[in-house]
N, C-alpha and C positions, 0 to 999 in steps of 0.2 A: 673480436677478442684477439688479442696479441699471441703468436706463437713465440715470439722471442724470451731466450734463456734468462733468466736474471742474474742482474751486471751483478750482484756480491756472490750468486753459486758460481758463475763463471772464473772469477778471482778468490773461490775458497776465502768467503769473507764473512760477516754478517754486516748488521746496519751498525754496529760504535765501532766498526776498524776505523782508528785516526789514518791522516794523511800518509805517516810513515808506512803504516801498516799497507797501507794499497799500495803506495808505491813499491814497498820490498814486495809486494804478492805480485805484480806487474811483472816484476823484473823476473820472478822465477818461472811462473805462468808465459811470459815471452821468450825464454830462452826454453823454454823444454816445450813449447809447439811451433818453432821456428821452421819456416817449412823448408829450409834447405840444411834443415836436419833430418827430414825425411824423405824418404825416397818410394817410388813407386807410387802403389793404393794408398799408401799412407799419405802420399803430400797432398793429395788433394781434402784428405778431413783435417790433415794441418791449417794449410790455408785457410777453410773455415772456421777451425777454430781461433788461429791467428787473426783474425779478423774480429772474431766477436772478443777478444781479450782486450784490442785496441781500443774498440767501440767502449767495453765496460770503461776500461781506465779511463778514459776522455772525462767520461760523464762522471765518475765518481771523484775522479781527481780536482775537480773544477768545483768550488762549493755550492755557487747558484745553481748548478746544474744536477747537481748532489741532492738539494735542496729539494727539486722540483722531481725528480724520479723516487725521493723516499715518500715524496708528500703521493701523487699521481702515477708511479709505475713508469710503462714504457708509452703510456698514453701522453704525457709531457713533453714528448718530442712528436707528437704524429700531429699532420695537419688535421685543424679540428676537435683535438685530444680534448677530453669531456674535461679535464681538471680545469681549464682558461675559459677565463670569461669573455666574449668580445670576437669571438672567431678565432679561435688556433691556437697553436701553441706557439710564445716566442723562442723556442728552441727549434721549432720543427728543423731551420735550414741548420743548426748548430753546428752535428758533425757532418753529413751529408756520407758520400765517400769517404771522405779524410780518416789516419789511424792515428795512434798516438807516438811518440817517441821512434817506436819500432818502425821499421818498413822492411819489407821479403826481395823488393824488386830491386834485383842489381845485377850487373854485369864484368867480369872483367877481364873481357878481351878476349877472354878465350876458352867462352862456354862457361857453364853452370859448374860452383864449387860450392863445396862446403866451407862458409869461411869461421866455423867452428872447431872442427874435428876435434880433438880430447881435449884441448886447452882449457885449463882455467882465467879464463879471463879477469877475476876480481870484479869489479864493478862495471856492469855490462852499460851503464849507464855514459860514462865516459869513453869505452869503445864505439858504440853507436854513435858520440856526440858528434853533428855536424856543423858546418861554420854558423858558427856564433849558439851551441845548441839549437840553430833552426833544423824546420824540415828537410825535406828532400832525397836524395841518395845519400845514406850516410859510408856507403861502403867503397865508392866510387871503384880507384881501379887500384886502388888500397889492398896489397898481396898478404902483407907482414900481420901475423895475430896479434902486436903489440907493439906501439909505437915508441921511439920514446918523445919524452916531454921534456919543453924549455920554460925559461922565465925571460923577460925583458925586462928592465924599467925603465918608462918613457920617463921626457919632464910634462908637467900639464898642457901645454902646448900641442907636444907631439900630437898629445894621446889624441885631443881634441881636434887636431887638425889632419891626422894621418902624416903617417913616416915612411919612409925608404928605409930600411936599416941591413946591414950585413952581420952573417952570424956563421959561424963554422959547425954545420950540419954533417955529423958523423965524418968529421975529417975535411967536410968539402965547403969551402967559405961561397957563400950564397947570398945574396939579395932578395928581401923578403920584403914586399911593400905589406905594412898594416893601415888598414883603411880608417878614416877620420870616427870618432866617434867612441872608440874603445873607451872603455872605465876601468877602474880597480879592480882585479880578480877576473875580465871577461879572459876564456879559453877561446884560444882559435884554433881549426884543423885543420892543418894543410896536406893532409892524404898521409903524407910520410911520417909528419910530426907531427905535434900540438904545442901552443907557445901560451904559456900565462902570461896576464899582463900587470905590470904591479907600475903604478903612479906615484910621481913623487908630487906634494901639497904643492900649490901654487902661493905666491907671496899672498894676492889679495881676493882672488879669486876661493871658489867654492862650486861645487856640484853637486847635486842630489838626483839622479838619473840622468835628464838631461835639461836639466832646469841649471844655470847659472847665478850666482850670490855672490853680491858684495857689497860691505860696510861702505857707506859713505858720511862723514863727516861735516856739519853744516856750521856756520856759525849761528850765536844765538838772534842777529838781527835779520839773518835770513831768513829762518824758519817763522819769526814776525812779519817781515814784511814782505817778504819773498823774492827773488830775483832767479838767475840761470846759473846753472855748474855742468860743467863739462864731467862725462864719467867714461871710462875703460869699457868698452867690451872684449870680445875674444877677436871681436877684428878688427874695430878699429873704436873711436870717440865719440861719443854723442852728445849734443846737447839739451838737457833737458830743463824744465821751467819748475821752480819750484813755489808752492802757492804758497801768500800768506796765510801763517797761520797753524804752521805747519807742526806736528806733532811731534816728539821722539820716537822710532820705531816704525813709522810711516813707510810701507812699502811702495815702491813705485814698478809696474811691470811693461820692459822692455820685451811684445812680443819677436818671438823668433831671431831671436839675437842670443840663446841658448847652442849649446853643441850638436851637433849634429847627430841623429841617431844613425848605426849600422846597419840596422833589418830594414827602416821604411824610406829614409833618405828625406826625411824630415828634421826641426831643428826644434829644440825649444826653446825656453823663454829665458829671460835675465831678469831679478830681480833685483830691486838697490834697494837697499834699507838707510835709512837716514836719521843718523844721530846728531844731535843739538850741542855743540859746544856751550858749556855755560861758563862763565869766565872765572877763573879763582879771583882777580883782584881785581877789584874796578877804582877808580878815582872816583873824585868827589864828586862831577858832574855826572857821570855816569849811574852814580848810586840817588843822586837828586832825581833823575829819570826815573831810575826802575820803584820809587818811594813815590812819585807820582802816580806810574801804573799800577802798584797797589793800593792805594787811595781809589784811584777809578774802581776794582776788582778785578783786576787784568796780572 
């Protein structure tokens, strides 16, 4: 039988708190048992409570997993957990170690501080934010209780490609390289500051994560009989075969010819959608043709 606390009395919650709701209980719940807001005997029941607050969030925050500890308890993560059928629990490796958003362990240079003291922070959530909201140290050697924040606007290019760019950082003109991959709204932290990124539209181009889209245009005897057309990626032309036959709306999928993601340093896809010219005026022979192919049923 499980000794472990239950993830909603842990987060002062029941089982209908929506997503906001956990996450604002997270966020209050993490900042008032921060363990380098305690000191002495105290830190170390911090730390364990800071631990299991991460652990609740994880799982409650994520809805499969949400799903399976309301269905099955804390037995939905343990290997062999009686709720699975087939040996095990597919959570068991889920969280492991790992915390959620928060982490306690940092350093900066020079011994243990408190990087709270009375400040109001506002949204504890963007002070903790680390590059790219990932993991890891988000506190690094970050002195200042409150950063300030930038905007950029790349062209779609940039963003997708990564830039170099110079910006006048509290008075001191700097060189900031932003790495390939960035999208509309990604924040980045770079200890001192934080920089939004805002994209201008591309002429023919399109994104939706990292998936690439674009309209291609066919004529109407292509799409019947079929031949080649040359199409735009983000790096360079390709050309592709288009079959007889071919439909309006017919996607064709270019893998890993998509932008490049930031966290994994993988790419995704392109897609071409391909629309059928159909001709406003045709001549006489033209129209003899297509009056033949509907006689066939074509």
């Amino acid at each position: 039988m499980t000794t472990k606390n239950d993830f909603y009395d842990i987060l002062g919650l029941n089982k209908s708190a929506s997503s906001a709701e956990i996450k604002a209980a997270y966020r209050k719940k993490a900042l008032e048992w921060h363990p380098d807001r305690h000191q002495g005997s105290d830190k170390e029941e911090a730390e364990r409570k800071f631990k299991e607050i991460n652990e609740a969030y994880q799982i409650l925050s994520d809805p499969s997993k949400k799903s399976a500890y309301d269905n099955y308890g804390h037995d939905a993560f343990s290997p062999g957990g009686g709720g699975f059928k087939g040996g095990g629990s597919p959570f068991a490796q889920g969280f492991g170690g790992q915390a959620g958003p928060f982490t306690y362990t940092w350093s900066s240079g020079g011994g243990q501080q408190n990087p709270f003291g009375n400040t109001d922070f506002g949204d504890p959530f963007d002070i903790f934010e680390s590059f790219f909201g990932g993991g890891g140290n988000p506190f690094g050697n970050q002195r200042q209780r409150q950063i300030p924040r930038y905007s950029v606007r790349l062209e779609f290019m940039e963003a997708v490609n990564g830039v170099t760019k110079e910006f006048n950082i509290e008075g001191e003109r700097r060189k900031i390289k932003i790495p390939a991959g960035v999208d509309e709204g990604t924040k980045i932290n770079f200890g001192d500051f934080s920089l939004s990124v805002n994209v201008i539209p591309h002429e023919f181009f399109e994104r939706d994560g990292d998936d690439i889209y674009i309209n291609v245009t066919i004529p109407y005897s292509m799409a019947v009989l079929g031949g080649n057309i040359e199409v735009p990626t983000i790096d360079d032309e390709v050309k592709i075969k288009v079959r007889g036959g071919t439909g309006s709306g017919t996607m064709i999928r270019l893998k890993g010819k998509g932008a490049p993601n930031p966290h994994h340093k993988t790419k995704g896809d392109q897609y071409i959608k391909l629309n059928i010219l159909v001709p406003e005026r045709m001549n006489r022979e033209q129209k003899r043709i297509i009056d033949d192919l509907k006689e066939e049923g074509l």
